[in-house]
N, C-alpha and C positions, 0 to 999 in steps of 0.2 A: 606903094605900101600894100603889104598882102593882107588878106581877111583872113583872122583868128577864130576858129569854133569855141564856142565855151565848154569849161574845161567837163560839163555832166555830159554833154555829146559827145565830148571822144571820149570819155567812158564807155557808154553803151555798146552791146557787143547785138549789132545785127540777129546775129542767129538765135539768143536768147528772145529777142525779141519777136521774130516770126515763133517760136517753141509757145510764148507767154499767150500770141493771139490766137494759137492754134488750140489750145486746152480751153481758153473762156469760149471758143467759141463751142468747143464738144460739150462745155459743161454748160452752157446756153440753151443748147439740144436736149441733153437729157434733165433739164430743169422740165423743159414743159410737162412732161408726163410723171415725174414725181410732187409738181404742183400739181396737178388731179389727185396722185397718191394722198397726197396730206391733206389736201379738202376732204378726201374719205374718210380720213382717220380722224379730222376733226369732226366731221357732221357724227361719226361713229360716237366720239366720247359724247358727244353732243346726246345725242339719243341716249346712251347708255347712262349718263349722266341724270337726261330727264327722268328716265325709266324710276333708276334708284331712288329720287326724290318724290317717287310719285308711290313707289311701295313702302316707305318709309310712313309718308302721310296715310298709307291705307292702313299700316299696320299701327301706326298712332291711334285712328278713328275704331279700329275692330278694339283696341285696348282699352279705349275710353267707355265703347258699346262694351264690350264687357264689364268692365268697371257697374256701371249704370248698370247690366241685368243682376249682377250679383247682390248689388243695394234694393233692386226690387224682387229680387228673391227671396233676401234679408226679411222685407217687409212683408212679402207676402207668408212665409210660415208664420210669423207672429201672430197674423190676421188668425191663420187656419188655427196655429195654438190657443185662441181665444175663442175661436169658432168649436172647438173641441170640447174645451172646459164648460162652456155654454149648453155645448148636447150631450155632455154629460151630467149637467145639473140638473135638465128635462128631463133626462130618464128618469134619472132620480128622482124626481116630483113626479113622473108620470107613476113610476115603480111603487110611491108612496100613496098616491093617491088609488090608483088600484087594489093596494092591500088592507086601504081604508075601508073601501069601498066595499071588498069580499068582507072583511071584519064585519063592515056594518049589513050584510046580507045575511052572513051567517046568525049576526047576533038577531035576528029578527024570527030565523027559522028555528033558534032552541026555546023551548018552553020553560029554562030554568034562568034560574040567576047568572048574568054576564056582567065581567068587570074590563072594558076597555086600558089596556096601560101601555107604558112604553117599556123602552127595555133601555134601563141606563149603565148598564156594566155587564163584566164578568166578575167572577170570582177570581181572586188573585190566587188562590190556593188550587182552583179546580177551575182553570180558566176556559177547560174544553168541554166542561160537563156540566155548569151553572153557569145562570143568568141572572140578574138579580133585577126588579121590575119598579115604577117609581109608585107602586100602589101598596097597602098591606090592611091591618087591621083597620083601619079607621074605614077599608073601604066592602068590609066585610070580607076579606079573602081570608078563608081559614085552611091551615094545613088538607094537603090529597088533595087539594084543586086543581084541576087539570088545566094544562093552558094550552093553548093550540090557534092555528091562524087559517083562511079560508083553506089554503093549500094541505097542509096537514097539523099532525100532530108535535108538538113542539118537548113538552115536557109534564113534570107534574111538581106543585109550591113543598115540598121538602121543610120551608124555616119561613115565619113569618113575626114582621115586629109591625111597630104602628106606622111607620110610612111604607116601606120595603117589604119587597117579600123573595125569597132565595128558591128556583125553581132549578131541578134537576134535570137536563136534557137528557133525550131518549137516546142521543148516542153515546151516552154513559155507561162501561160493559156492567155496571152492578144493576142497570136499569132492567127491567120485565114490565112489559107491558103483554093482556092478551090481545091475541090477534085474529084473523080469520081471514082465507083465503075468497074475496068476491066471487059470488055464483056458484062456488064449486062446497062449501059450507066445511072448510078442510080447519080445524081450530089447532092454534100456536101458541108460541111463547116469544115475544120480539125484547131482544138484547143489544144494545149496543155494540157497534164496536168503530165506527169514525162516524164523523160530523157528516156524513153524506150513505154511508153505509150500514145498516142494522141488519142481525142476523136471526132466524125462526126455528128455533128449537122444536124439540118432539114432536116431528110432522115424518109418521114412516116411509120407509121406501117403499114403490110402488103407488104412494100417491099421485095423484093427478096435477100436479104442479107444472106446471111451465113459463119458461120468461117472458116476462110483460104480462103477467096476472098480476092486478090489483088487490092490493094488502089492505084491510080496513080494518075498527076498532072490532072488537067481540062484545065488551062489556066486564069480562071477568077480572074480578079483584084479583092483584098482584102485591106482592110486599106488604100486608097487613092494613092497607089503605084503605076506601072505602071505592068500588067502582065509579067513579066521579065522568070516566071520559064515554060522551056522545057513541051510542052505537052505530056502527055503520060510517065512522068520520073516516078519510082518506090517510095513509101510512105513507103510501108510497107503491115501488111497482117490483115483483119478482126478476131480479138480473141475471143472477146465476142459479141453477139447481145441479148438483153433484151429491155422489154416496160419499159418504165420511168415511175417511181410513181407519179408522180406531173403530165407528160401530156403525155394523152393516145396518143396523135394524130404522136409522134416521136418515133422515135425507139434509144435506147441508146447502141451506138454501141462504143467500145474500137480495136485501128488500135494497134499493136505490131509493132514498127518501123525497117523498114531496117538497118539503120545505127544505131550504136553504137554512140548515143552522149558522153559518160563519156571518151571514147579513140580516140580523133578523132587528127590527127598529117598534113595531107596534104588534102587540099579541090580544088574544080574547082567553080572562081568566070565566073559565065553567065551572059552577058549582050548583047540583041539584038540590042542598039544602036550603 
């Protein structure tokens, strides 16, 4: 009786089968040095991987930190906006209480009748050129009262009723007050012409003028009034001097005013009657 091989061994084709063990074993070979490869490539995503999780959370934290400084930035100009409003209120009390306080010096060095007031309005009609004051008859103030405050001259009472009384300021162009130049004895005509600016008529050329001479009162009656304002009270100071085009024979002079017409809140009415 002969022995049979099973029918999968005679199948098998020798030569296939040496070709089968000759390739796993090439591909055996070059495993080992592509497993190093792929260990690199892994440890690589591996790093690159941590790296991005790690810029990710920094750029999270710098968002958040910003976030947080813009809420305390937030907070803090509000602070400084309250901080502002607050040193603006002091000035204001400091601004008010100094103007008192010159008010209350000056009124002690005139010899004549003073009326301390406030200033509660303008004129709606003549808003650049009256002021209307919360004093009037009841407090003796009678028309051609001159009002004025430490720094200068302000204006002169125009209308008076028994609480109010209606003053004309000097930057009014129909205004004329007289004037005179400090030291140099040079005598004017001071006219409006802005809230910050007055001008000094028939002063010739060739006088002694120049900018930054102080302007003071003269005393001489204007407009049919009666001389009411302080001689020697401060105007203001000489800014420009120029010849006028039209006539040689004056000199066109611009006074920069003492006082502040546009903020004016407490005045000193004078009256030598």
């Amino acid at each position: 009786m002969s022995f049979k091989k099973p029918l999968f061994i005679q199948n098998i084709n020798p030569k296939a089968v040496f070709t089968i063990v000759i390739w796993l074993i090439v591909a055996w070979v070059l495993s080992r040095p592509l497993h190093g490869i792929g260990q690199h490539i892994y440890e690589l995503l591996g790093t690159l991987t941590s790296s991005t999780f790690q810029n990710i959370s920094k750029t999270k934290s710098n968002a958040e930190d910003l976030l947080k400084s813009k809420v305390l930035v937030s907070k803090q100009a509000k602070t400084i906006s309250l901080l502002k409003i607050k040193m603006n209120y002091l000035e204001n009390q400091i601004k008010e209480t100094e103007n008192l306080k010159g008010l209350l010096n000056l009124k002690r060095s005139l010899s004549y009748k003073t009326v301390c007031t406030n200033v509660i309005g303008r004129s709606a009609d003549n808003w650049h050129k009256q002021i209307i004051l919360d004093k009037g008859k009841e407090y003796n103030i009678m028309l051609g009262d001159s009002v004025l405050s430490a720094k200068g001259i302000i204006g002169q009472v125009v209308d008076v009723d028994k609480n109010i009384s209606i003053v004309q300021l000097i930057s009014d162009p129909s205004y004329k007050l007289g004037c005179k130049i400090a030291k140099k004895n040079i005598l004017g005509i001071l006219t409006g012409k802005t809230n910050s600016i007055s001008i000094i008529q028939f002063i010739p050329v060739g006088s002694n003028v120049k900018t930054g001479d102080l302007v003071i009162t003269s005393g001489i009656a204007t407009g049919g009034l009666q001389p009411t304002y302080p001689t020697n009270h401060p105007i203001g100071k000489v800014s420009k001097v120029s010849k006028k085009k039209s006539k040689t024979s004056d000199l066109y002079i611009e006074v920069k005013l003492s006082e502040d017409l546009n903020s004016l809140s407490d005045v000193l009415v004078f009256s030598p009657n």
